[in-house]
C-alpha positions in Angstrom: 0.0 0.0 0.0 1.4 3.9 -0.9 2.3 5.9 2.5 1.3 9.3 2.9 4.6 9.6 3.8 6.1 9.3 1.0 6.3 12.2 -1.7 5.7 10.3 -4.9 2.6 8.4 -3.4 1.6 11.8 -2.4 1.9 13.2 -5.8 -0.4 10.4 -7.1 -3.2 11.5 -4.5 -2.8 15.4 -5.5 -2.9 15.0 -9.2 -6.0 13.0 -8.8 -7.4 16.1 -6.4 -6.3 18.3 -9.5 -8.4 16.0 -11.6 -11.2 17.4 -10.0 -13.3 20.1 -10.9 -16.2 22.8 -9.5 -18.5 20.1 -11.8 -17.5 17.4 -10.2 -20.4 14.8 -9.1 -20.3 12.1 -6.7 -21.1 8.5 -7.8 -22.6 7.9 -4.6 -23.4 9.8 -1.3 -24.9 13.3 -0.5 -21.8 15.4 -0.8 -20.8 17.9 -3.4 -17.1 18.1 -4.1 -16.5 20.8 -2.3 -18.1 19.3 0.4 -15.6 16.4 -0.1 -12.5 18.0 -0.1 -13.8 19.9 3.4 -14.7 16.6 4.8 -11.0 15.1 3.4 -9.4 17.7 5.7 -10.8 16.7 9.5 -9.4 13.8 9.8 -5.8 15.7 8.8 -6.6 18.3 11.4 -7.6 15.6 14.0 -3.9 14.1 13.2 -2.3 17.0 13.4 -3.6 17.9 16.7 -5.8 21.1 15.3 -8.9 19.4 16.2 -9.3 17.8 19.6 -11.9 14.8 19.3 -13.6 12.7 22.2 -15.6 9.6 21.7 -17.3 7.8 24.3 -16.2 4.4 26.1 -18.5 1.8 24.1 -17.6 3.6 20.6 -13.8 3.0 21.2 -14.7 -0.5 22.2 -16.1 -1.0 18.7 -13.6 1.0 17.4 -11.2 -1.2 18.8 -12.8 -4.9 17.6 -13.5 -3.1 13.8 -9.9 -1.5 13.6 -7.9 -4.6 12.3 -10.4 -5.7 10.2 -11.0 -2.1 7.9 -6.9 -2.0 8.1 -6.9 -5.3 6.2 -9.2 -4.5 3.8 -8.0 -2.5 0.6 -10.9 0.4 0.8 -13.5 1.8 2.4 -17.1 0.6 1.6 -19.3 2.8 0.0 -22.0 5.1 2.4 -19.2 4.0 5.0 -20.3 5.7 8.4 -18.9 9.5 8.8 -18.3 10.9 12.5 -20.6 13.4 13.2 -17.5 16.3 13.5 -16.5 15.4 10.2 -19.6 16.0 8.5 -19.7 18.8 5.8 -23.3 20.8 4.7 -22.3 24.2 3.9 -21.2 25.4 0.6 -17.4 25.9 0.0 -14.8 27.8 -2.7 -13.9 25.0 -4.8 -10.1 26.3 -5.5 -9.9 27.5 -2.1 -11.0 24.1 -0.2 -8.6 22.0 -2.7 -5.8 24.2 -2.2 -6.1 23.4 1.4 -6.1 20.0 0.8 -3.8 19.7 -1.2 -1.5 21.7 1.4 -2.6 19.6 4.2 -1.6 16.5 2.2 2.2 18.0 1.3 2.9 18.4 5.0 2.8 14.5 5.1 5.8 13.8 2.8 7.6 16.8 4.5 7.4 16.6 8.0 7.0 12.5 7.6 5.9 10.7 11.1 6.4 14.2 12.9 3.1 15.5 11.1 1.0 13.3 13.4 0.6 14.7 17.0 -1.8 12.1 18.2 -1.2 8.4 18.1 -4.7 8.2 19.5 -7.6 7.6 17.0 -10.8 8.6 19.1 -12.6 5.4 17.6 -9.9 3.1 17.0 -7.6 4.0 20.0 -3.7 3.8 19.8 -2.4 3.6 16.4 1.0 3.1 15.1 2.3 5.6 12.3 1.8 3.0 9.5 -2.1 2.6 10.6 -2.6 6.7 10.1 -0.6 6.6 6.9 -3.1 3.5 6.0 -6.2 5.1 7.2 -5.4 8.6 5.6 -4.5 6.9 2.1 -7.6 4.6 2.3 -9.8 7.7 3.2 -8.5 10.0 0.8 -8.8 6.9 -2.3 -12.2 6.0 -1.0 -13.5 10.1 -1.6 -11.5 10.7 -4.6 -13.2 7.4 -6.2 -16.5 8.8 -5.1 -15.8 11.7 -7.6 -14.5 9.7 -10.4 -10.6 10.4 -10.0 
């Protein structure tokens, strides 16, 4: 599997993002793209320690039995279950909101492992470095198949 880490395997992500456009339409789900490329950045933030996140006890029990089975599979399943903090409605500058993605993304492949500030997932619990660089690449491929790219 491609690291986030790494800066060719982030290239691949950010020309498909430039693939995009404002026209953009999902093959399934409720976002628009703009939404989408909003939604793509929590999760960084979360890592990043930008966005603090708590989840209650029986959650990160789940969280905790489902962890190594969606880290063995190769993508997320469509309609896949969104945390209510990640959740986008509002209407958003398309160049603006993929430029920040896009940004986000870089500081992966520059900073490496010292761009994640929490090894704590708030559903999945601890995580190594390799599970965030997993989770973030299967996130990120799982949304940018939703548009088409």
């Amino acid at each position: 599997m491609s690291s986030i880490y790494n800066k060719e395997d982030n290239e691949i992500i950010i020309s498909r993002i430039n693939n995009l456009s404002p026209e953009s339409k999902a093959k399934w789900g409720k976002m628009t793209v703009g939404q989408m490329l909003s939604h793509c950045q929590a999760p960084i933030d979360f890592a990043f320690g930008k966005t603090p996140m708590k989840v209650n006890f029986l959650l990160r029990l789940l969280g905790k039995m489902v962890k190594g089975k969606m880290l063995k599979s190769k993508e997320f399943k469509k309609n896949s279950p969104t945390a209510p903090a990640f959740i986008r409605t509002g209407n958003y500058d398309f160049e603006q909101t993929k430029d920040e993605l896009i940004q986000k993304i870089s500081v992966f492949s520059e900073l490496g492992l010292k761009a994640i500030k929490t090894t704590t997932h708030p559903f999945f619990g601890e995580m190594t470095y390799d599970e965030w660089s997993q989770l973030h690449t299967m996130h990120l491929d799982h949304h940018l198949r939703q548009f088409g790219v």
